[in-house]
C-alpha positions in Angstrom: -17.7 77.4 -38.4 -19.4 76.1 -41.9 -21.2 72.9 -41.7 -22.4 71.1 -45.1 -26.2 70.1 -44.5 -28.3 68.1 -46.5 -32.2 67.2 -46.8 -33.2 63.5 -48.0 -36.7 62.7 -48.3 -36.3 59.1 -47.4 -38.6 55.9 -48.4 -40.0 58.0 -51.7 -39.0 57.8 -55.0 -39.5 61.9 -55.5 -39.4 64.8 -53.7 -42.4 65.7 -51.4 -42.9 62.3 -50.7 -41.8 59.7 -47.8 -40.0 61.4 -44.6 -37.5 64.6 -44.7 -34.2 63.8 -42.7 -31.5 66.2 -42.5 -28.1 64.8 -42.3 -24.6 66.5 -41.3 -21.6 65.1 -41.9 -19.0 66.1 -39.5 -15.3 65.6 -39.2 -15.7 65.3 -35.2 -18.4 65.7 -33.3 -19.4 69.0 -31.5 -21.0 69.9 -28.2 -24.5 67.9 -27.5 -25.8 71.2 -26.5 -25.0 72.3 -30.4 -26.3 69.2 -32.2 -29.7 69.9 -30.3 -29.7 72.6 -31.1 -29.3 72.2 -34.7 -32.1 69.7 -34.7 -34.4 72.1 -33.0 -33.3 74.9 -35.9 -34.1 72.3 -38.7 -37.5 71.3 -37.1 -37.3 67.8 -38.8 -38.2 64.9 -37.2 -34.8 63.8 -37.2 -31.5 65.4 -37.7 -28.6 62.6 -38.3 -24.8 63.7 -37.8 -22.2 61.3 -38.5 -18.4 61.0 -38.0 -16.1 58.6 -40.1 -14.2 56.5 -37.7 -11.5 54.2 -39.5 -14.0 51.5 -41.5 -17.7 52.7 -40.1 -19.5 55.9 -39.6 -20.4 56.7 -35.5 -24.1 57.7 -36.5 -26.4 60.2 -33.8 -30.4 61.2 -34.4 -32.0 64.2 -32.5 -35.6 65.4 -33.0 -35.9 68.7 -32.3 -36.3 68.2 -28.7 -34.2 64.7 -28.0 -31.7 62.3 -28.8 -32.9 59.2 -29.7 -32.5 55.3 -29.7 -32.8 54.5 -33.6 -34.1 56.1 -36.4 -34.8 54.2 -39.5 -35.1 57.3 -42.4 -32.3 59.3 -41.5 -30.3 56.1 -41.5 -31.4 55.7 -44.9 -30.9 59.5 -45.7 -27.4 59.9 -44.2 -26.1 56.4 -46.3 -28.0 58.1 -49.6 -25.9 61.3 -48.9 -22.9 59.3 -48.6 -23.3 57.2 -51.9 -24.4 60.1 -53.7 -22.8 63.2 -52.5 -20.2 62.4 -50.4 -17.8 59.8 -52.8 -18.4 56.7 -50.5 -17.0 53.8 -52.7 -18.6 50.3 -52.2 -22.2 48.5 -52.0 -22.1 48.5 -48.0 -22.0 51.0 -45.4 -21.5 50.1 -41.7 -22.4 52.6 -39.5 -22.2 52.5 -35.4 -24.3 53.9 -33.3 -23.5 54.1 -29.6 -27.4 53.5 -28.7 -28.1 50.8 -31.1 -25.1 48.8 -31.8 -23.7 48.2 -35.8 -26.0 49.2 -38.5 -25.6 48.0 -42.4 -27.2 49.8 -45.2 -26.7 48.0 -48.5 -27.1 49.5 -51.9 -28.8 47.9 -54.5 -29.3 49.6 -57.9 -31.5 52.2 -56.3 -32.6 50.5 -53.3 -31.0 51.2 -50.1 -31.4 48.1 -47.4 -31.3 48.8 -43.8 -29.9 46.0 -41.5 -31.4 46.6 -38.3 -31.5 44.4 -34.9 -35.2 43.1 -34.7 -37.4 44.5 -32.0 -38.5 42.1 -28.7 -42.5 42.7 -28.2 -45.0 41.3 -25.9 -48.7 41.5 -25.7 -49.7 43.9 -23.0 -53.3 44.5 -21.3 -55.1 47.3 -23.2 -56.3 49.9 -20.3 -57.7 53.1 -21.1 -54.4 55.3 -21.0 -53.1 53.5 -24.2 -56.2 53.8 -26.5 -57.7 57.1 -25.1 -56.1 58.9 -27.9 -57.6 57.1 -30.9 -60.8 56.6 -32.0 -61.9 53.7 -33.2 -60.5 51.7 -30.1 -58.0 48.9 -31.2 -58.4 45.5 -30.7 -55.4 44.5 -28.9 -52.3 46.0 -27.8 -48.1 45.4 -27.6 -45.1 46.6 -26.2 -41.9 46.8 -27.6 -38.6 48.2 -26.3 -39.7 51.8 -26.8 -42.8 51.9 -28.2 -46.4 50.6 -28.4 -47.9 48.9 -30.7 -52.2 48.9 -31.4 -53.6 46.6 -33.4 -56.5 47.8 -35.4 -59.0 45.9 -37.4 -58.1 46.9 -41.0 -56.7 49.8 -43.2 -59.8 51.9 -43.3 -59.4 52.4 -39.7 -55.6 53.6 -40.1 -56.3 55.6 -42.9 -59.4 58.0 -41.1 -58.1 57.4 -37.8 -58.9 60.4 -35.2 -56.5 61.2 -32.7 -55.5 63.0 -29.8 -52.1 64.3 -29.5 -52.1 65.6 -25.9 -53.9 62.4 -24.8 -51.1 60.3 -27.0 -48.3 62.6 -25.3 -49.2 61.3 -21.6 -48.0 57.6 -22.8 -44.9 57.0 -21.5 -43.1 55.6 -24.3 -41.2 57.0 -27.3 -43.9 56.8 -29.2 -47.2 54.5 -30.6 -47.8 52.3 -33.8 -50.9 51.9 -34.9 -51.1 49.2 -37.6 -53.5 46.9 -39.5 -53.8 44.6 -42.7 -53.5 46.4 -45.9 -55.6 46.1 -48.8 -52.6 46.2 -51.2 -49.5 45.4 -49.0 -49.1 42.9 -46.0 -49.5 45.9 -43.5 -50.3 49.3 -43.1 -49.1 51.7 -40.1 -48.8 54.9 -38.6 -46.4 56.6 -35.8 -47.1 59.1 -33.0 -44.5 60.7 -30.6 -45.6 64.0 -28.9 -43.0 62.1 -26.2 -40.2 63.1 -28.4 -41.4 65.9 -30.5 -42.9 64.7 -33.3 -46.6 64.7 -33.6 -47.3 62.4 -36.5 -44.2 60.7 -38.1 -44.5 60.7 -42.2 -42.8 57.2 -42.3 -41.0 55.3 -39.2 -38.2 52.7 -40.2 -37.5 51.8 -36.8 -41.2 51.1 -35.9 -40.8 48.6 -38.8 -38.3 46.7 -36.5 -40.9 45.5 -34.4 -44.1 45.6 -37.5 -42.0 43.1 -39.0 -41.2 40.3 -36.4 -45.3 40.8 -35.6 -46.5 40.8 -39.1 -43.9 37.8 -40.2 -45.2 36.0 -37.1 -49.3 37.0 -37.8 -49.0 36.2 -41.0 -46.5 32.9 -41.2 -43.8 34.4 -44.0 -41.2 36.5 -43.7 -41.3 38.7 -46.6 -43.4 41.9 -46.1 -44.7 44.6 -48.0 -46.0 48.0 -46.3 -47.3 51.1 -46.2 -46.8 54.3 -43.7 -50.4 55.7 -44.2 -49.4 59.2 -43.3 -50.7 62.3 -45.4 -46.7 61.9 -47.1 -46.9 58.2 -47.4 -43.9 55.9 -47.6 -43.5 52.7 -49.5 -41.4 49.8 -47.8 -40.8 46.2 -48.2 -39.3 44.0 -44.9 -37.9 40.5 -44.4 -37.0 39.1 -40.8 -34.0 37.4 -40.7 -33.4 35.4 -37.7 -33.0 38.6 -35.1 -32.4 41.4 -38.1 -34.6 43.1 -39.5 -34.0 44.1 -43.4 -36.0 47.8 -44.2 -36.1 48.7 -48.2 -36.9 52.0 -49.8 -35.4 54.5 -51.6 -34.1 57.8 -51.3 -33.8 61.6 -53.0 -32.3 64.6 -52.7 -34.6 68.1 -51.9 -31.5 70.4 -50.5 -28.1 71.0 -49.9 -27.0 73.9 -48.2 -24.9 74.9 -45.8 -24.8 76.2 -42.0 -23.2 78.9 -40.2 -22.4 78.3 -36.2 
């Protein structure tokens, strides 16, 4: 069996930038055993597969060790492989995921807009197991449906943040944001999850589900511009919109290949 596989660096304008995704289309979806272990061969953080299914695409993420929830830049990635490789006609893509419910990416000259369901978050007592990992220690912390949030003081501290991945990987959660005002932009960030194999995330659009609804509420507007401070860097901009959560960047192309099973 030949399977058409592609790699998107997602939320960057040119290659070697933003977050590599691979994305394989399928015309029916294998064994979960095989599309694990097809993540685990591509040692990406996320590997999305997607099936057309009359009007919308059923959508799946693995990391090379799990399946997971959401992910925001292979979202992106698998609707610029469809607009650009794979003869999808229209400005609108709905894809279904059976973890997360409908998902909309919109094109817009060459802008892709991710439609996601906002994330609920509540302030949460800041022991010693959540901020171990870090150094300097945040100022207050969150928690979302599956992940943390830290609140830091400003982007200097994001930027030369020193962490600890084995104390980070005892954190029961998918994963932890670490965020601050930007300089530049409304917010900076970064994302952690040893939990699901990946160490350091190069840029996180499902984190943004719940930096938005906390930034749009710090900061009274709803509007955002960001930054994903990791050594790749991504570029985003974010609106809330009543319970959605609207997640721009853009898109390229750094491979297309093909695998043998």
């Amino acid at each position: 069996m030949n399977l058409k596989i592609y790699q998107v660096d997602a939320f960057a304008s040119k290659v070697f930038g933003g977050n590599p995704a691979a994305v394989v289309p399928l015309s029916s979806w294998l064994e979960d055993k095989c599309l694990q272990q097809i993540a685990m061969e591509n040692n990406l953080s996320e590997t999305a597969f997607y099936v057309r299914e009359g009007k919308h695409f059923t959508l799946r993420w693995f990391t090379p060790t799990v399946e997971v929830d959401l992910c925001g830049h292979a979202t992106l990635a698998a609707a610029h492989v469809l607009f650009q490789h794979e003869g999808f006609q229209g400005d609108e893509i709905e894809f279904m995921s059976p973890r997360s419910g409908p998902l909309h990416v919109r094109k817009k000259n060459d802008v892709l807009q991710l439609d996601f369901p906002a994330d609920d978050f509540s302030e949460v007592v800041l022991v010693e197991s959540l901020h171990m990992g870090f150094q300097p220690k945040p100022i207050a912390a969150f928690k979302g449906k599956t992940d943390y949030l830290l609140l830091f003081e400003n982007e200097s501290q994001i930027q030369n943040l020193k962490f600890d991945i084995p104390s980070i990987a005892k954190v029961k959660a998918r994963g932890i944001i670490v965020t601050a005002p930007g300089n530049e932009v409304d917010f900076v960030s970064r994302f952690f999850g040893p939990q699901v194999g990946v160490d350091e995330d190069p840029v996180t659009g499902s984190a943004h589900t719940t930096l938005t609804p906390f930034w749009s509420e710090k900061l009274g507007k709803n509007a955002l511009t960001a930054i994903q401070m990791s050594p790749r860097k991504g570029e985003l901009t974010c609106e809330l919109a009543g319970k959605r959560v609207l997640i721009s960047g853009k898109a390229v192309t750094y491979l297309i290949g093909e695998i043998f099973i």
